[in-house]
C-alpha positions in Angstrom: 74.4 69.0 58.9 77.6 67.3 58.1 80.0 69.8 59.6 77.3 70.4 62.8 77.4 66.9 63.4 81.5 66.8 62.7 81.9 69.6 65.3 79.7 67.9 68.1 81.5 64.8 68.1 84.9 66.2 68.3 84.3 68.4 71.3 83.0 65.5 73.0 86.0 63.8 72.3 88.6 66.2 72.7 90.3 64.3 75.5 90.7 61.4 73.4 94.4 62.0 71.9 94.9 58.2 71.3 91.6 55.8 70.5 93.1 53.4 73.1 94.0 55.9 76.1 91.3 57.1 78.8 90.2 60.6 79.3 91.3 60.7 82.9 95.4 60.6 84.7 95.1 57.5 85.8 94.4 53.9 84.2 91.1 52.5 85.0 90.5 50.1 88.3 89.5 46.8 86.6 86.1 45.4 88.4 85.9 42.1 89.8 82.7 41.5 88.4 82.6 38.0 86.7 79.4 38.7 84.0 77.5 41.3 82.8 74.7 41.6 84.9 77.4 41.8 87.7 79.0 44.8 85.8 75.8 46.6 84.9 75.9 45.4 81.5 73.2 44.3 78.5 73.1 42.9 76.0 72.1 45.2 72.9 70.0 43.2 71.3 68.0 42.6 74.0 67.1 46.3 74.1 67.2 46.4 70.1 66.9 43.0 68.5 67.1 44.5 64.9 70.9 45.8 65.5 73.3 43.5 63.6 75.8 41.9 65.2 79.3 41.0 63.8 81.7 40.9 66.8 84.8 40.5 64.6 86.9 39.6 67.5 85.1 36.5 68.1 85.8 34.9 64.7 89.7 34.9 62.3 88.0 38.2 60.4 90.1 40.4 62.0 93.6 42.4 61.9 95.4 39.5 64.1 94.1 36.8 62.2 92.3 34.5 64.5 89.6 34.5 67.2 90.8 37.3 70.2 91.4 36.1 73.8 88.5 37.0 75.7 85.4 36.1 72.6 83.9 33.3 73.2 80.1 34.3 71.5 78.9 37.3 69.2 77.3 38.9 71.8 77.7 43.1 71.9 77.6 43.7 75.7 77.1 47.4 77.2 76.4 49.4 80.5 72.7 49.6 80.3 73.1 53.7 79.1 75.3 52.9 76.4 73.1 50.7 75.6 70.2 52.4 75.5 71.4 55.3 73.7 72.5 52.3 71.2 68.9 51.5 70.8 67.6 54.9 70.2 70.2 55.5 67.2 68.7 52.5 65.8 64.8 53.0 66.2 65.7 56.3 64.7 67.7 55.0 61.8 64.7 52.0 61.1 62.5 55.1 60.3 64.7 56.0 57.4 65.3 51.9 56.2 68.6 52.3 57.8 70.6 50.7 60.5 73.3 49.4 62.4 76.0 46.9 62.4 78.1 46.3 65.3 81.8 45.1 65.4 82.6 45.4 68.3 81.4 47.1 72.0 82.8 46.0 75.5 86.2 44.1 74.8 87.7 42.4 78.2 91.3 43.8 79.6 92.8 41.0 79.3 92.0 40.8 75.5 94.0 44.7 75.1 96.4 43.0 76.2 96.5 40.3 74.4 96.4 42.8 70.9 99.8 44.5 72.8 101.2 41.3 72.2 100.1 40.5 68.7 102.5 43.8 67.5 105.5 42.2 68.9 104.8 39.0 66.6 106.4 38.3 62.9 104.6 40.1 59.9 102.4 38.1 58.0 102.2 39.9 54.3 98.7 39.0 54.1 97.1 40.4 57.4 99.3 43.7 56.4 98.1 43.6 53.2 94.4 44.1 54.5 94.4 46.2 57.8 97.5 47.8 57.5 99.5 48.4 54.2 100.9 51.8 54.4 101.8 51.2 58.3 104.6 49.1 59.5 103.5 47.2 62.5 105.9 48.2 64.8 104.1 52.0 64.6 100.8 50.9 65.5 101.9 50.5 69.1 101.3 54.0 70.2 98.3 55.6 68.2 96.5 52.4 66.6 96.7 49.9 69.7 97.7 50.8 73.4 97.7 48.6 76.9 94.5 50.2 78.1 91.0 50.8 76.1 87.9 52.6 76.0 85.9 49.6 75.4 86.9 48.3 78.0 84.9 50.2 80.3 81.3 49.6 78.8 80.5 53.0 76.5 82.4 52.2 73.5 81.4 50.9 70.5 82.8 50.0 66.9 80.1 50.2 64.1 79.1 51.3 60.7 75.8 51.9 58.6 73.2 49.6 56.6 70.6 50.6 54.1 67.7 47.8 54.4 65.4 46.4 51.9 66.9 47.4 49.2 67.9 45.3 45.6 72.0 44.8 46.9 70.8 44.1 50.4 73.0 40.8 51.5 71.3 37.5 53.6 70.6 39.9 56.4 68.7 41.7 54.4 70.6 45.3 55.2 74.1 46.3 52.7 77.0 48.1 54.2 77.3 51.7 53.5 80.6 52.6 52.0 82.7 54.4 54.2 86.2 54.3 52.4 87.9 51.4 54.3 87.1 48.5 56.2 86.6 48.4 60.0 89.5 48.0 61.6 91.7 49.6 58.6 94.9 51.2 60.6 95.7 54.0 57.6 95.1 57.6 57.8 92.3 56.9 55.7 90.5 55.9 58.4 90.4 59.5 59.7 86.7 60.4 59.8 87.6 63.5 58.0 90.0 61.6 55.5 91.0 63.8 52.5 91.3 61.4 50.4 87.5 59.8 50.6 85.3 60.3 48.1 81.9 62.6 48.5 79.4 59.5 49.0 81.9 58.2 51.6 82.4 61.2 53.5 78.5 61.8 53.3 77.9 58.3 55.0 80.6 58.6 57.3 78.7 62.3 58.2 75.7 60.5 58.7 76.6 58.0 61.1 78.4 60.9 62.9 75.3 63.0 62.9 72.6 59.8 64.1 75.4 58.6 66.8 75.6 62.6 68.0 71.7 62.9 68.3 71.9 60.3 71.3 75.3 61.5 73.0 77.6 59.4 71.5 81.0 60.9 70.0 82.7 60.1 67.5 87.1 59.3 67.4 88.3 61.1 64.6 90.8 58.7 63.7 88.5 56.2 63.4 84.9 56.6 61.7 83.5 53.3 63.0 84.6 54.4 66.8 82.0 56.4 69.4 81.9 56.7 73.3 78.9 57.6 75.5 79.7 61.2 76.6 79.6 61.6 79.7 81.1 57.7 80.0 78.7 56.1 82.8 81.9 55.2 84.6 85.1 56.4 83.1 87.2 54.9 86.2 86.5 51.2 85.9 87.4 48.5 83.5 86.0 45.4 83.1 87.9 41.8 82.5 84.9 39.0 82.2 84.6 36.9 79.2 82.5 38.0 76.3 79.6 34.8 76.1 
């Protein structure tokens, strides 16, 4: 199921060379839609109130080290068929006292640009330390970070497992799986198909791959926590309005 699962989500990614470049020639026309109902967009947990939410970009737990330009609430915002696919990969994984955590889903242009920015700044040892150790910042710009994104159009989303219920389960009441790094790790380890993972890793990372895949929604290989809608609802326009 593992490699079935592996297969489906690269072919449906194949045009996605760089986790930050579009699968089409030319950038995306930003919208001038001020909101999300104006852009088509939900809320998840509107459709899904059971997903957690944990929009790292909104608080200082993140690879820049502070709240992103752009968050001003922990609120995961989709087009409604992202969305909804979103939902049915987590009624399905409530079956099996699993679930969802999101860390991310529609991330405003102007907030890419402001991570374009952030590689041009001083080094702190710390934030390296933590999202990016064996990568020296000034190679993350191509290949980790780019001037244009996927989530910026509405059908991408960051996210890992939880198991629910059980004896570890934190305040939430659902645990992490472990998937071999943190979200937002910049390593090679990252790679969904990481060498250097261990079985139970690579078996969790699988089954997020395979649950995401049921509902049309491939995976980036150089990122596990990373999937897009495929076909993306509307692959030429990006979106700029405030997350809130």
């Amino acid at each position: 199921m593992a490699r079935r699962g592996h297969a489906i989500a690269r072919a449906a990614s194949a045009c996605l060379l760089l986790a930050a470049v579009p699968c089409f020639a030319a950038d995306p026309v930003v919208s001038p839609a001020a909101d999300p109902a104006a852009a088509g967009m939900v809320d998840v947990q509107a459709l899904a109130p059971d997903i957690e939410v944990e929009m790292r970009y909104a608080s200082s737990n993140n690879f820049t080290g502070a709240p992103v330009p752009g968050y001003a609430a922990n609120r995961c915002y989709l087009l409604r068929p992202a969305a909804e696919a979103l939902a049915r990969v987590q009624a399905g994984l409530r079956t099996e006292g699993m679930g969802l955590r999101v860390y991310d889903c529609y991330r405003p242009a102007h907030a890419v640009l402001s991570f374009v920015d952030w590689v041009g700044w001083p080094d702190d040892p710390a934030l390296k330390a933590r999202w990016y150790p064996r990568v020296e910042r000034t190679a993350l710009m191509p290949g980790y970070i780019g001037r244009v994104s996927g989530h910026s159009r509405g059908a991408t989303v960051d996210l890992t497992l939880v198991r629910c219920g059980g004896e570890t389960a934190g305040e939430r009441g659902c645990e992490p799986l472990d998937m071999g790094t943190p979200y937002d790790f910049f390593d090679p380890l990252a790679h969904t198909d990481a060498a250097e993972i261990t079985g139970v890793q690579r078996d969790n990372r699988s089954r997020l791959v395979d649950a995401m895949a049921a509902q049309g929604l491939a995976n980036y290989p150089k990122e596990w926590w990373h999937y897009t809608l495929q076909p993306e609802p509307d692959p030429g326009t990006a979106y700029d309005f405030p997350v809130r």
